[in-house]
C-alpha positions in Angstrom: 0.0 0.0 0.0 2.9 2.3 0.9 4.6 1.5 -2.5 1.1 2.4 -4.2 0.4 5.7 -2.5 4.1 6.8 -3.4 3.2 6.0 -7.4 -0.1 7.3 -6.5 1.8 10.8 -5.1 4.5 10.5 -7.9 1.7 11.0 -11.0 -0.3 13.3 -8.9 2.8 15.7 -9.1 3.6 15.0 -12.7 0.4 15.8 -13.8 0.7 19.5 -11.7 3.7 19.8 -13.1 2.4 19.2 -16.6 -0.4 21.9 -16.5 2.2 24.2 -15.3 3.7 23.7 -18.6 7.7 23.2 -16.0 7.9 19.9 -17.5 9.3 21.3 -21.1 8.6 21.0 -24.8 9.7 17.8 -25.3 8.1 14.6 -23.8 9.9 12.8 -21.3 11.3 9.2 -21.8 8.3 7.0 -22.3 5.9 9.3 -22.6 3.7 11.7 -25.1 3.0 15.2 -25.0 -0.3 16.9 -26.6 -1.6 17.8 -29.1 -0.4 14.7 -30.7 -1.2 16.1 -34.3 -1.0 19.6 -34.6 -2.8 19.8 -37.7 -6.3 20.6 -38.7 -8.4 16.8 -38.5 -11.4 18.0 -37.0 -14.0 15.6 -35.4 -12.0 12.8 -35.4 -13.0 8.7 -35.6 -11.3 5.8 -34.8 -11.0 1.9 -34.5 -8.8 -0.3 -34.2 -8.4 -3.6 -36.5 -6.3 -5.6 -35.5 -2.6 -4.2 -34.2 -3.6 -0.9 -36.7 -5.9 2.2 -36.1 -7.1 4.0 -38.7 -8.8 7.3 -38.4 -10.7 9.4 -40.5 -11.8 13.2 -40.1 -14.3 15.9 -41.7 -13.0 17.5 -45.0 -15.4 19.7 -45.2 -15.8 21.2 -49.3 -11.8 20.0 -49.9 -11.4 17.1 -52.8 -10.3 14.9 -52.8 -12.5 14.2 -49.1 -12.7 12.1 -46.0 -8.8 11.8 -45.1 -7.9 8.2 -43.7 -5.1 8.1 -41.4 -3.5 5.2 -40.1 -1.5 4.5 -36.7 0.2 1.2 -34.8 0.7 3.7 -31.5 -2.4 5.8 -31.4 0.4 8.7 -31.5 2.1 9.1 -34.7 -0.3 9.0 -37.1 0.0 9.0 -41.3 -1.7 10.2 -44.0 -2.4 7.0 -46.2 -5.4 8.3 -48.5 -8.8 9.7 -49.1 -11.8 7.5 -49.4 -13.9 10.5 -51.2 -12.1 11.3 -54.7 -15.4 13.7 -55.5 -18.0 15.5 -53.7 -21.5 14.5 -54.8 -23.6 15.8 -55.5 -20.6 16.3 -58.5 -22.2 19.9 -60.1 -23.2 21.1 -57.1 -19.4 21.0 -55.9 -18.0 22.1 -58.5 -18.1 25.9 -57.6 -17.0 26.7 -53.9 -19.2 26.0 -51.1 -17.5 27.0 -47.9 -18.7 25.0 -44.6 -20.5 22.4 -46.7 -19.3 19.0 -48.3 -18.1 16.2 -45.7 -19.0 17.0 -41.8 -18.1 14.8 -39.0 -17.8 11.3 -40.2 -17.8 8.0 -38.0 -15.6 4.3 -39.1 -16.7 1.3 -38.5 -15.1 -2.1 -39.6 -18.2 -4.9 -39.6 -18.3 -8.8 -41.1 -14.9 -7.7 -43.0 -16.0 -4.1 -44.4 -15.0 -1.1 -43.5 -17.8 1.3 -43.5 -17.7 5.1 -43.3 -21.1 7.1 -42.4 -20.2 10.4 -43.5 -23.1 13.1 -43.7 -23.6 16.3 -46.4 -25.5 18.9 -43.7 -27.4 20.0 -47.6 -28.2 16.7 -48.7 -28.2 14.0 -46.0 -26.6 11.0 -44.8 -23.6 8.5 -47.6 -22.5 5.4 -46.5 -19.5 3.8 -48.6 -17.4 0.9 -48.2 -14.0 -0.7 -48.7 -12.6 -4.3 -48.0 -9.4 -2.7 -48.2 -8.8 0.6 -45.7 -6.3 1.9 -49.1 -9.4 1.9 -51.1 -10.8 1.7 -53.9 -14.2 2.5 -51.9 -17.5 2.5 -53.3 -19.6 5.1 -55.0 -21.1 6.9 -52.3 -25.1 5.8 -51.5 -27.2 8.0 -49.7 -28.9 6.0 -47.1 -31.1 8.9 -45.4 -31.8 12.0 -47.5 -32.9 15.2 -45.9 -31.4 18.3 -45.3 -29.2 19.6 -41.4 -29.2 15.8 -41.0 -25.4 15.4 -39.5 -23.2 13.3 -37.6 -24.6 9.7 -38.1 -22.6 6.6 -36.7 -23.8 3.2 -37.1 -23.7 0.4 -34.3 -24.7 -3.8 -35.1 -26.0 -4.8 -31.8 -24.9 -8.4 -30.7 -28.8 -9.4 -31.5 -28.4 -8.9 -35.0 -29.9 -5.7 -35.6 -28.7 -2.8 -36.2 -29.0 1.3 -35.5 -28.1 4.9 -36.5 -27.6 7.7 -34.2 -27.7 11.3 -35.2 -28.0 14.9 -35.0 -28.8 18.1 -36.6 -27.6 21.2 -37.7 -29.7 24.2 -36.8 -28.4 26.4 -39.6 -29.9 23.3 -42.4 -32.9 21.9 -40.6 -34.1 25.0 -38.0 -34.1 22.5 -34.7 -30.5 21.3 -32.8 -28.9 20.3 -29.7 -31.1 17.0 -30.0 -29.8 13.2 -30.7 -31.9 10.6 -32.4 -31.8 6.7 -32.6 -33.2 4.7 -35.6 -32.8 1.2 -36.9 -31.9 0.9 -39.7 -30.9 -2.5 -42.2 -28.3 -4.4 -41.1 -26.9 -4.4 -44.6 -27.3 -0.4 -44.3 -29.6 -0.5 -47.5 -32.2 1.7 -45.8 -33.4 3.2 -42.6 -36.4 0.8 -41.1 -37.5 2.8 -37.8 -38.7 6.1 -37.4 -36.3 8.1 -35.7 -36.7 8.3 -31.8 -35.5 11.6 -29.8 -33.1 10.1 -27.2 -31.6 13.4 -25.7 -32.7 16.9 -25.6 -29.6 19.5 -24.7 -31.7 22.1 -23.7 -30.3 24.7 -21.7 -27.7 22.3 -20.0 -25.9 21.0 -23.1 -26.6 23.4 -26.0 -25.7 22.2 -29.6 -25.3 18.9 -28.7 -23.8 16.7 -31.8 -21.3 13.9 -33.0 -22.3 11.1 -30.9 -20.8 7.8 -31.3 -22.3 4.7 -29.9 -20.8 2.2 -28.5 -22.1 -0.6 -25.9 -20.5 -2.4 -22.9 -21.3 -4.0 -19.6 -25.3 -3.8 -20.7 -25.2 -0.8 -21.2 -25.8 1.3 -24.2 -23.2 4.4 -24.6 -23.9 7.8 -26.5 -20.5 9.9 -26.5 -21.4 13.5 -27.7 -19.9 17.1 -27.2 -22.1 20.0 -26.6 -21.4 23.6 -25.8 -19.7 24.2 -29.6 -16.4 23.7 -30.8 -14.3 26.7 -29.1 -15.5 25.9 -25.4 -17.1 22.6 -25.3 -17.2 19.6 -23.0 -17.5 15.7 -23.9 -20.5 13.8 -22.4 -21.3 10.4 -22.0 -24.8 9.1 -22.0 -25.9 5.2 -20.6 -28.8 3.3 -20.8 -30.0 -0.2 -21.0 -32.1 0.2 -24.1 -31.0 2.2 -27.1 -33.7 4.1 -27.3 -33.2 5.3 -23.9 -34.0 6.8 -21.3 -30.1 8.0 -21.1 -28.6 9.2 -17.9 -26.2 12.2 -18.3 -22.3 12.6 -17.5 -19.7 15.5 -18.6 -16.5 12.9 -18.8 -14.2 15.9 -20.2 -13.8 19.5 -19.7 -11.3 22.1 -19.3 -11.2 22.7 -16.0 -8.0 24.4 -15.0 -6.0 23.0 -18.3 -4.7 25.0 -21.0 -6.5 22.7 -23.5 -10.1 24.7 -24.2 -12.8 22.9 -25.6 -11.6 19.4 -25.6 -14.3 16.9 -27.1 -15.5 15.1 -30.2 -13.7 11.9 -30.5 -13.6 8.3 -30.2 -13.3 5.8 -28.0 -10.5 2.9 -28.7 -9.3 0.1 -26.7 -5.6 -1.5 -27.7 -5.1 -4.8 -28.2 -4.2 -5.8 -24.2 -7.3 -3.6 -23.3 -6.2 -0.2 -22.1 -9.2 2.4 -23.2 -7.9 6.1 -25.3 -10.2 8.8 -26.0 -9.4 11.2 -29.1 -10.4 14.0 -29.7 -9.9 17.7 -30.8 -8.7 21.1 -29.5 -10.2 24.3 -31.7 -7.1 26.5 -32.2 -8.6 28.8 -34.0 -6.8 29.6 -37.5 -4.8 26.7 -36.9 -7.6 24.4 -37.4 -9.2 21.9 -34.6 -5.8 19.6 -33.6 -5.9 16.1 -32.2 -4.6 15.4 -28.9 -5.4 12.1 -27.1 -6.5 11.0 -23.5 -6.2 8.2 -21.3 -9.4 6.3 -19.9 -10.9 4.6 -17.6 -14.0 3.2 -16.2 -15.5 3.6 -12.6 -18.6 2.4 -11.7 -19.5 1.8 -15.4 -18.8 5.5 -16.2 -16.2 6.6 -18.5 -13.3 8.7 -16.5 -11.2 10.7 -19.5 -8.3 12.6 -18.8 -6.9 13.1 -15.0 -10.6 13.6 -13.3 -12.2 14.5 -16.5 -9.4 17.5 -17.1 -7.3 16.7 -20.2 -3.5 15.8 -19.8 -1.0 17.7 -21.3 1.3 14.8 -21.1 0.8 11.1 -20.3 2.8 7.7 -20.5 2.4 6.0 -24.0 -0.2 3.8 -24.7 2.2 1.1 -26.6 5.7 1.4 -24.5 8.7 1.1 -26.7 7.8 4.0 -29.1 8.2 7.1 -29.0 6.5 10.2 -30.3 7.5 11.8 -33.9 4.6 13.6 -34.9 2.6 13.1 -38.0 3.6 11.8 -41.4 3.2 13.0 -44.9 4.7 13.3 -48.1 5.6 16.7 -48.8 7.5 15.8 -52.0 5.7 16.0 -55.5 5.7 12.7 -57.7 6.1 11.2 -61.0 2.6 8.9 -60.1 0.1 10.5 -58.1 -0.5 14.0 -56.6 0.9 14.2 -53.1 -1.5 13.6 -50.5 -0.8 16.7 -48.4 -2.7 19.0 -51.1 -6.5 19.5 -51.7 -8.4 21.5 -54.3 -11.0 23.7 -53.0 -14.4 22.1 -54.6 -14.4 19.5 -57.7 -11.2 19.6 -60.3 -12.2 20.6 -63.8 -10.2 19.2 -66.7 -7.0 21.4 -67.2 -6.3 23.0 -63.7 -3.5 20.9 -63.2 -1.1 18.1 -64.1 1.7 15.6 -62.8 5.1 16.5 -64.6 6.6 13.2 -66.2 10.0 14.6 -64.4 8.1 15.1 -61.6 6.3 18.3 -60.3 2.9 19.5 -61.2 1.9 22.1 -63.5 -0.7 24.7 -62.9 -2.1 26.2 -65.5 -3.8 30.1 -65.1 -7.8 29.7 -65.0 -9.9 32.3 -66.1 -11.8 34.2 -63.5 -15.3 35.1 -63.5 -15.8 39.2 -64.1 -18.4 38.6 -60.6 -15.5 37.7 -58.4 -13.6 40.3 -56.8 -11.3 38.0 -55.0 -9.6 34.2 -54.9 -12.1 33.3 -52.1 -14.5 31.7 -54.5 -12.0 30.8 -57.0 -12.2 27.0 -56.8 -8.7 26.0 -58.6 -7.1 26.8 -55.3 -4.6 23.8 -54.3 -4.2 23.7 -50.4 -3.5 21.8 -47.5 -3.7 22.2 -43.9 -0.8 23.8 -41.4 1.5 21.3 -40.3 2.5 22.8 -37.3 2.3 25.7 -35.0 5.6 27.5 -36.4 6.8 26.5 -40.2 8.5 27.6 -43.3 7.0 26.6 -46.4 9.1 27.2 -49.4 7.7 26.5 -52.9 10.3 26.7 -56.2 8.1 27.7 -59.5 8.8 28.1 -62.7 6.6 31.0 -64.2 5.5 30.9 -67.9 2.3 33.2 -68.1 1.1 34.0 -71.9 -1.5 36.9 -71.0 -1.3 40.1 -68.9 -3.4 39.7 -66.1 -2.2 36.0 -65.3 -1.0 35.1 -61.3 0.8 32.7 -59.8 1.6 32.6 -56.4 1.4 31.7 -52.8 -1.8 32.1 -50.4 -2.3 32.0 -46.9 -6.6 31.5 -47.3 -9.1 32.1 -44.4 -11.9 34.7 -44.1 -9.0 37.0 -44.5 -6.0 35.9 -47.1 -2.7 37.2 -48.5 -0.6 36.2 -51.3 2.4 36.7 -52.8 2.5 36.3 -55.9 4.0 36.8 -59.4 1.4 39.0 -62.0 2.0 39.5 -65.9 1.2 43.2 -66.1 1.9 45.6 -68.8 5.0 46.9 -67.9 6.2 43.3 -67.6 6.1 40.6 -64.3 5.9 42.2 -60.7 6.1 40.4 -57.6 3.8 41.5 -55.0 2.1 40.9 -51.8 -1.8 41.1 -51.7 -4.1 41.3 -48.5 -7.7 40.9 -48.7 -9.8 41.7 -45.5 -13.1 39.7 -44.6 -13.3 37.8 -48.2 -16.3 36.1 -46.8 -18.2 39.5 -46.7 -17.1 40.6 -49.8 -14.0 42.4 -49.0 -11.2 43.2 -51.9 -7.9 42.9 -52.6 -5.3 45.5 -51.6 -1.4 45.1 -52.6 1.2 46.2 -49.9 4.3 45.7 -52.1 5.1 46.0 -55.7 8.6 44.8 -57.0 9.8 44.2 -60.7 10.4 40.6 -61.4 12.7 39.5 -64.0 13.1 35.7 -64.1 11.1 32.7 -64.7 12.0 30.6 -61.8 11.0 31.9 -58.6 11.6 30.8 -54.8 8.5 31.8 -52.6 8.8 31.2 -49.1 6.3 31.8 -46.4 7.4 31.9 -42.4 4.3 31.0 -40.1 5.0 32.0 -36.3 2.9 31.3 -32.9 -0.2 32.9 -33.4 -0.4 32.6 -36.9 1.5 35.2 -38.0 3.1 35.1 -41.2 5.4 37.1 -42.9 6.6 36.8 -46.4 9.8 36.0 -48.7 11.8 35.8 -51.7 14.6 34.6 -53.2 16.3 34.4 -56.6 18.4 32.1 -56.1 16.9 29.4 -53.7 19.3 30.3 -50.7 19.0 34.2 -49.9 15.5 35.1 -48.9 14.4 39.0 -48.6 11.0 39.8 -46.7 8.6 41.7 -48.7 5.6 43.7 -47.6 4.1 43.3 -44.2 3.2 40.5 -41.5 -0.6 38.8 -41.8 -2.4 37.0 -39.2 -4.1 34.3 -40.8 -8.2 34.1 -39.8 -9.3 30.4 -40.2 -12.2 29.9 -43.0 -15.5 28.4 -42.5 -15.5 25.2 -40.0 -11.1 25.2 -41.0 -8.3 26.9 -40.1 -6.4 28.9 -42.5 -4.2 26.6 -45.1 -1.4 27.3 -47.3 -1.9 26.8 -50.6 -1.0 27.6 -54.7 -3.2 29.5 -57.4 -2.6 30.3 -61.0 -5.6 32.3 -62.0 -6.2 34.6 -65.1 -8.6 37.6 -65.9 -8.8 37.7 -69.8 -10.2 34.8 -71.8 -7.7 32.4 -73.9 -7.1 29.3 -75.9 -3.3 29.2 -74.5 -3.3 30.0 -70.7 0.3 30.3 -68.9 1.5 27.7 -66.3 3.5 27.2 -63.1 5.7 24.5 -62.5 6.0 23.5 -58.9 9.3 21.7 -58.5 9.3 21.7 -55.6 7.7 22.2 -52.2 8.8 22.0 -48.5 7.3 22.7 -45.0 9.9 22.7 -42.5 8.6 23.0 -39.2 10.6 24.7 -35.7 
């Protein structure tokens, strides 16, 4: 007992120590340190199959959709995919729609399929399906159309029949904060039951969403964050029937941590039974990060966290490994696009190819006369912000044909900048742009103006704590010069703010220009 109440005393101290931030950046020996992915996968899911975890995350209107990530440590995670090459509705997606597309989707892996649930807040609720978690995955089928219907996840009860749990989203179908059960074919061909109202936030747990359902002990388990993304809190629901009544539990809050708004998740057991909770952090242009929590049960009633706080470090869940953040190819290729980068709604024939030496090409698409700035302009290739502080360089070769053609940089959001490389009369400028509250209709304003005299260009991009970035130069790939002034980046609708490449055009033409990327690197500090 002694030897106990000194471990007891030991991790009771470490844990102080840890929300005082005194135990230092870097994990100690054995041990992880949150977020574990400092990147924007929002509304995380999770299983396990197996000794591997996959996850997958909302995508929101990026394509290709649904990322699939895959883990053996439940800390360092990779990117190994999509399982959405197109948004469907495919016309409707093909112009820019900001906060629609793919919300919070669930995974499930069931008689040898995997199945993702993922809903369309416009259009309703897709199922699709893979034997293989690398694809190829099936077309996707719309099981339940309708419009605010959101956040399904499936559960097969052990007496063969099966359910859907779900919300909805206020802004689509004018009610919220309100979960619903309904069965549903086990072969997920249709929904059989009408839908049953099985919590009511109310007042005590306003916009109530995501739950996940899950069953153990008897008892049925609804997992669901209410109070909004920026200061939320994770509750657990339990019952003996699915369809309720469910008693009530907040299993994870802030408390006195640093971490704000920690919920959202899923709940995964490894393979000698210790229980994890993911979940996500909203850091506000930097997107909604991942961080993981230990878990427990008492008195069959999830504990997450130390007492329902969140840890900011923790002993690993697989001892042995160690902690090396997440994975992706940042290099372009001869056979595929790289997985890091998005577009911003569905490609259209032309915007962009793979280089036979390697590299992509971007060629300059013509704008609409009714846009007055890039954030509509759907041939945008992103991805998210890999880390709190980075340098992203990008080497280009510029061949525009037309004045009025860019090529460039962008930091997008609500607000965005650019720097970028215009064909103007008087010959190619360099120049950084700010536009102010695209969302609302704001326009572009250029800071700095330089004359521009080669064809291959090195445009770098320095991202500090807090999002501030400030922009570079350099002709000759070692040298950089700063040019116009710092930006703050504001995240854009349900994302954080992502760095990304444009090649746009305002005339009309049968022979648009191009860029060459040749290269691209994100090095974060």
């Amino acid at each position: 007992m002694a030897v106990q109440r000194v471990v007891r005393y030991c991790l009771l101290l470490f844990f102080l120590l840890a929300g005082t931030g005194k135990i230092g950046a870097q994990p100690l020996a054995g041990s992880y340190r949150n977020p574990i992915v400092h990147a924007d996968y929002s509304d995380p899911d999770a299983i396990r199959v197996g000794d591997d975890y996959y996850m997958v995350a909302s995508s929101f209107n990026h394509v290709p959709g649904l990322p699939v990530l895959h883990s053996k440590d439940l800390v360092q995670w990779e990117l190994i995919g999509y399982a959405l090459q197109r948004l469907v509705p495919e016309e409707h997606y093909r112009t820019v729609q900001h906060g629609g597309g793919v919300w919070a989707p669930a995974i499930r892996h069931h008689n040898g399929l995997f199945y993702i649930f993922f809903p369309d807040p416009d259009f309703g609720i897709y199922i699709i399906t893979a034997s293989d978690i690398r694809g190829p995955w099936s077309e996707p089928f719309l099981l339940l159309p309708g419009k605010g219907l959101i956040d399904p996840c499936p559960f097969w009860d052990n007496n063969g029949k099966a359910y859907l749990v779900h919300a909805y989203a206020g802004s689509r179908a004018g009610i919220k904060s309100i979960l619903v059960v309904r069965e549903m074919d086990p072969g997920c061909k249709s929904v059989t039951g009408a839908p049953v109202l099985v919590y009511d936030g109310g007042t005590s747990d306003p916009t109530v969403e995501g739950p996940k359902l899950y069953k153990r002990n008897g008892y049925y388990y609804i997992f669901a964050p209410a109070g909004g993304v920026t200061n939320g809190w994770q509750l657990a629901l339990r019952s003996r029937s699915v369809y309720g009544p469910y008693e009530r539990k907040v299993v994870l809050h802030q408390g006195t941590s640093r971490i704000n708004g920690p919920h959202q998740g899923a709940w995964v057991q490894t393979p000698a039974g210790a229980d994890w909770f993911l979940h996500f952090q909203d850091k506000g242009a930097y997107g909604r990060i991942l961080h993981l929590q230990p878990m427990r049960w008492q008195n069959d009633w999830p504990v997450m966290g130390e007492a329902g706080q969140p840890v900011q470090q923790f002993q690993l869940p697989h001892p042995g490994n160690r902690q090396t953040g997440l994975r992706e190819p940042e290099q372009t290729g001869r056979a595929s696009w790289p997985l890091t980068w998005q577009w911003a709604a569905n490609p259209g024939e032309g915007w962009g190819f793979l280089l036979s030496a390697g590299g992509i090409r971007l060629y300059a698409r013509q704008q609409p006369d009714s846009l007055h700035s890039l954030w509509m302009t759907p041939n945008i290739l992103s991805r998210m912000f890999p880390a709190e502080e980075f340098t992203a360089t990008a080497t280009l070769d510029i061949r525009p044909h037309t004045t009025g053609e860019r090529f460039g940089l962008i930091i997008t959001g609500r607000d965005y900048a650019t720097l970028e490389l215009e064909q103007s009369p008087e010959g190619m400028v360099l120049r950084q742009m700010i536009c102010r509250d695209a969302d609302k209709g704001g326009r572009e304003r250029e800071i700095a103006r330089l004359p521009a005299g080669n064809s291959r260009f090195y445009l770098q991009v320095r991202v500090a704590a807090g999002a501030v970035c400030r922009f570079y130069f350099s002709e000759n790939g070692s040298s950089y010069q700063a040019i116009g002034q710092p930006f703050t980046a504001r995240p854009g609708v349900w994302v954080g703010a992502r760095l990304g490449l444009f090649a746009v055009r305002s005339k009309a033409t049968n022979d648009a220009g191009y860029a060459d990327l040749h290269r691209f690197i994100a090095e974060t500090r």
